[in-house]
C-alpha positions, -999 to 999 in steps of 0.1 A, spaced: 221 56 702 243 79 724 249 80 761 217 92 777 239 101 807 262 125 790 246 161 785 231 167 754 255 190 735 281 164 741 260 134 734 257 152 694 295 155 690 300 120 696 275 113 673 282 138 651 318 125 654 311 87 646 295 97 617 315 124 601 345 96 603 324 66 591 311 81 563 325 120 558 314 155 567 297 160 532 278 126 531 264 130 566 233 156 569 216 168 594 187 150 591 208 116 597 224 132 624 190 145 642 182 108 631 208 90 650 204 114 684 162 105 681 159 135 675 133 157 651 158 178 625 140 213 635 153 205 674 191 196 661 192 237 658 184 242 689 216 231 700 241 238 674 238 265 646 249 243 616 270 218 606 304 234 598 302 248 631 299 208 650 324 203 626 344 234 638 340 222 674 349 187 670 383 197 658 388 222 680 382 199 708 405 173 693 433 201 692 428 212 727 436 175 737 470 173 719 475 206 732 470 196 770 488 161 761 518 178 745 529 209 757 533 202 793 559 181 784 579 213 774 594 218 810 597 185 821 634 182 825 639 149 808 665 139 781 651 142 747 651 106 740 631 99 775 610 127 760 600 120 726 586 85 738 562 101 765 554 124 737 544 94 714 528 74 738 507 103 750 497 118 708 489 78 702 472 76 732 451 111 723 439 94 691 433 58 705 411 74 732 390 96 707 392 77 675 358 92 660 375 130 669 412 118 656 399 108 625 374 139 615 404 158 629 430 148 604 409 134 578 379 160 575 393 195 587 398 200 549 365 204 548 364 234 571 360 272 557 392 292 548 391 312 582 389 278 602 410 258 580 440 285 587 433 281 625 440 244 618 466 247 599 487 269 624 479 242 651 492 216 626 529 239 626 528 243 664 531 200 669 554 203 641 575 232 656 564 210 695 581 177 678 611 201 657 621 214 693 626 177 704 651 170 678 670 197 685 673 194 719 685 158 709 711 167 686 721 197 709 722 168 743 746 146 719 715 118 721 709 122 682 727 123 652 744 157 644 736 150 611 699 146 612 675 168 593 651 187 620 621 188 597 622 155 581 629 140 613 599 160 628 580 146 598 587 109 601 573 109 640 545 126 628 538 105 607 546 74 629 518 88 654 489 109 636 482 81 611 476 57 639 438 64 634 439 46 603 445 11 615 446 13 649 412 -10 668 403 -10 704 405 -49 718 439 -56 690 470 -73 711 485 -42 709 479 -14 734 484 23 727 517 23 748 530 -10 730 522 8 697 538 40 708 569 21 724 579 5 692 579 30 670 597 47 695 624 15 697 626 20 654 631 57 653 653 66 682 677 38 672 677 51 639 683 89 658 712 81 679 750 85 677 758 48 684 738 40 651 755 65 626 787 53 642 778 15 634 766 25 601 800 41 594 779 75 576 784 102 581 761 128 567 747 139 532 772 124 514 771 86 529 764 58 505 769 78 477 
């Protein structure tokens, strides 16, 4: 049952939420939804206007968190490195703290109708171009490798932190910060100067 104490909108998005990640957006209906609030199907309506818009909210509200988690760290005068890893640990955190959200948020936004599913999609390339920036600024600093790729790079941490949802448990030994700390450990050594050097590559053509 949801939290009586929350107001009533909100208690249907966590709901709504929980059940759109258990079991997907297309296998949940409405009824089971009204069902899971205690609520009579006809009265569901009352509140929302269907159930591409919950669905519509939900990610929205998950994108406003990243937004507020991320972007403020845009002025912060930090070195990239120091940067990044607050920008890790606060994305994991973002889905550790809303895992029902995270997971209809990058799992069922696919779902969404073309007109909303663009809106997603240009959030998805402003992280992208958010993380993209931070590489640059690395490489520009001298903290990363000249020779890394900006978009592949931007890639790799996004995928390090977004697919977090799919195995990540409350209670685990791990905490979001340990998580987010030792992916941060594996990629920035793999980033910086001092590796490349140790390596002994040096750009497209080492190895070969």
């Amino acid at each position: 049952m949801p939290d009586q104490t929350k107001p009533r909108r909100e208690q249907i998005h966590d709901v709504a939420s929980r059940l759109f990640s258990e079991r997907g957006y297309h296998a949940t209906s409405m009824r089971e939804l009204a069902g899971a609030l205690g609520m009579q199907g006809g009265s569901l309506y009352a509140h929302i206007s269907g159930k591409e818009d919950l669905l519509i909210e939900i990610v929205n509200g998950a994108s406003r968190q990243f937004d507020e988690a991320l972007f403020s760290l845009r002025g912060v005068d930090l070195p990239a490195d120091q940067k990044l890893r607050k920008a890790m640990r606060r994305h994991i955190r973002v889905v550790a703290d809303n895992m029902d959200s995270a997971t209809v948020f990058f799992h069922e936004w696919k779902h969404l109708s073309p007109e909303a599913y663009t809106r997603v999609t240009g959030w998805r390339d402003s992280i992208d171009h958010f993380y993209r920036e931070l590489v640059t600024q690395g490489i520009e600093q001298g903290t990363f490798r000249a020779d890394l790729d900006v978009r592949m790079t931007s890639n790799l941490i996004l995928s390090a932190v977004n697919w977090t949802y799919t195995w990540y448990r409350t209670g685990g030994p791990l905490t979001p910060d340990d998580i987010a700390d030792q992916f941060a450990d594996m990629l920035l050594r793999g980033f910086s100067e001092t590796s490349a050097a140790g390596s002994g590559m040096t750009g497209a053509g080492a190895g070969s």
